[in-house]
C-alpha positions in Angstrom: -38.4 -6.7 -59.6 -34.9 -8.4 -59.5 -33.7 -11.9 -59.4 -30.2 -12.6 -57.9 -28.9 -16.2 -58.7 -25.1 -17.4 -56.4 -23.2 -19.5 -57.5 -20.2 -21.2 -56.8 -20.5 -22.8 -53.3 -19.0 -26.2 -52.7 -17.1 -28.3 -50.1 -13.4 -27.1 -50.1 -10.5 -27.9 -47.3 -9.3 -25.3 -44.6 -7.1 -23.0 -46.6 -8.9 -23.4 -49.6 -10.1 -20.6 -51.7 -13.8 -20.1 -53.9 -15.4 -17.5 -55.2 -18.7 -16.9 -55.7 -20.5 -15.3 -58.1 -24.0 -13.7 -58.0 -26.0 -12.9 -61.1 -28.4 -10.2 -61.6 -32.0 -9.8 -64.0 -34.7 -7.7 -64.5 -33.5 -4.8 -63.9 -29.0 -3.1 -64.0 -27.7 -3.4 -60.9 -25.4 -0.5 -61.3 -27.0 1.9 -59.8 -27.2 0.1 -56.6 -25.0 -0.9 -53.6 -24.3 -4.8 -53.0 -23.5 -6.8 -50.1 -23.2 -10.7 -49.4 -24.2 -12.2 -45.8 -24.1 -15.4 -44.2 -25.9 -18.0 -42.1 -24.2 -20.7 -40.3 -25.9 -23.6 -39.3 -27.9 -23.1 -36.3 -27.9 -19.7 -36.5 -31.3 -17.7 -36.4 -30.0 -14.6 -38.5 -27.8 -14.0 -41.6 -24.2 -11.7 -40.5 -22.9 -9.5 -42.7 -19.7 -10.2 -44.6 -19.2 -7.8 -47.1 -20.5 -4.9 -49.3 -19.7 -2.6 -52.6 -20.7 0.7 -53.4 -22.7 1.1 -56.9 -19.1 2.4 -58.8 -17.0 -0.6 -56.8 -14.6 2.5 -55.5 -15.9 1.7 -51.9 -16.1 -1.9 -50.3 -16.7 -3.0 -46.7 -15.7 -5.9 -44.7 -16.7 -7.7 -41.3 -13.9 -7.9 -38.9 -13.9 -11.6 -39.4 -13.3 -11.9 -43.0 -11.1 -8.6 -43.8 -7.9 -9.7 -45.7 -9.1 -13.1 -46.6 -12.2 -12.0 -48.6 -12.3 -10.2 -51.6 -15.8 -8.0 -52.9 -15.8 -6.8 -56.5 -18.4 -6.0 -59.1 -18.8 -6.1 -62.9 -21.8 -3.7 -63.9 -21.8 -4.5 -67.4 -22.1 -7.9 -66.6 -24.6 -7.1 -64.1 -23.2 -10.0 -61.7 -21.1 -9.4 -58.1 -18.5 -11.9 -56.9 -16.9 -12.7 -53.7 -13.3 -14.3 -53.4 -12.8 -15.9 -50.4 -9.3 -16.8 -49.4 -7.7 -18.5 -46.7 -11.2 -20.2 -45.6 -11.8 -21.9 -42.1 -14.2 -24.3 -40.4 -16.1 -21.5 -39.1 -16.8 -19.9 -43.1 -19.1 -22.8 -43.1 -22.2 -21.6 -44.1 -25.2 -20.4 -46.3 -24.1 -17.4 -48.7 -26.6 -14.5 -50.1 -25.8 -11.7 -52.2 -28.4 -8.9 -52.0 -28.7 -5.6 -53.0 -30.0 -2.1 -51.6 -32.5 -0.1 -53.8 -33.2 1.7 -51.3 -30.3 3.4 -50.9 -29.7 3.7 -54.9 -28.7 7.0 -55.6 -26.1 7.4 -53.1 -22.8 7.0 -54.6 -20.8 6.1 -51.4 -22.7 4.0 -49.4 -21.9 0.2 -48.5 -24.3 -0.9 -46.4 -23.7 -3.6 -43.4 -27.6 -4.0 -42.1 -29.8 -6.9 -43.8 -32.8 -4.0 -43.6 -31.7 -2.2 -45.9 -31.1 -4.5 -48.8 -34.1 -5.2 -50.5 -33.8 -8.1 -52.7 -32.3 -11.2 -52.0 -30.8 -14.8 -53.5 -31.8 -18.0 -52.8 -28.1 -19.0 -50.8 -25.4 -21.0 -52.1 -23.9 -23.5 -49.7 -19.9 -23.3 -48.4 -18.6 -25.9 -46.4 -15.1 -25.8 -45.2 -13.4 -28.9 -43.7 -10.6 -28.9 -40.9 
C-alpha cells in the first residue's frame, strides 16, 4: 500500500508561481514512474499534466503546461514536486500526484493515462486569479 500526501496549493495571482510537493509512505517510490493531473472545476475527469520516469532522466508534459511547469523527483526523499511557473486563470484547479506500479520495472516510461497509475492523493487546491 502507498499513501501520497500534496502539498502546497494556495490562491496565487496570474503570473505567479507554486510548487507543489507530493509525499510518499509505505512503501520507496523509486522504483516507480510518477505523474500529477488535474481537475478543474466542473469538469467530470482529471487531465494529465505531467510525468517522471522512476530515475527523473525522462519527464513528460501536456501541451498546455510545457515551459511553464516544471516535474522533478527526489527518491531519497521519497517525495515528487511540481513547479509551476507563469500560472493562468485556466491552471485553476484540483492537483493529484499519483504513481504507476504497474509499470514499475520499466526504466523509461512516463505515463500520460490516469489507468495506469495506481495510487492516488487526496488533491491539493490551486486557484489562480486574473
Amino acid at each position: 500500500q502507498v499513501q501520497l500526501v500534496e502539498s502546497g496549493g494556495g490562491l496565487v495571482q496570474a503570473g505567479g508561481s507554486l510548487r507543489l510537493s507530493c509525499a510518499a509512505s509505505g512503501r520507496s517510490m523509486s522504483s516507480f514512474p510518477m505523474g500529477w493531473f488535474r481537475q478543474a472545476p466542473g469538469k467530470e475527469s482529471r487531465e494529465f499534466v505531467a510525468a517522471i520516469s522512476r530515475s527523473g532522466g525522462i519527464t513528460s508534459y501536456a501541451a498546455s503546461v510545457k515551459g511553464r511547469f516544471t516535474i522533478s523527483r527526489d527518491n531519497v526523499q521519497n517525495t515528487v514536486y511540481l513547479q509551476m511557473n507563469g500560472l493562468k486563470p485556466e491552471d485553476t484547479a484540483v492537483y493529484y500526484c499519483a504513481i504507476s506500479v504497474s509499470t514499475g520495472g520499466e526504466y523509461y516510461v512516463t505515463p500520460r493515462a490516469r489507468y495506469e497509475y495506481d495510487y492516488w492523493g487526496q488533491g491539493t487546491q490551486v486557484t489562480v486569479s486574473s
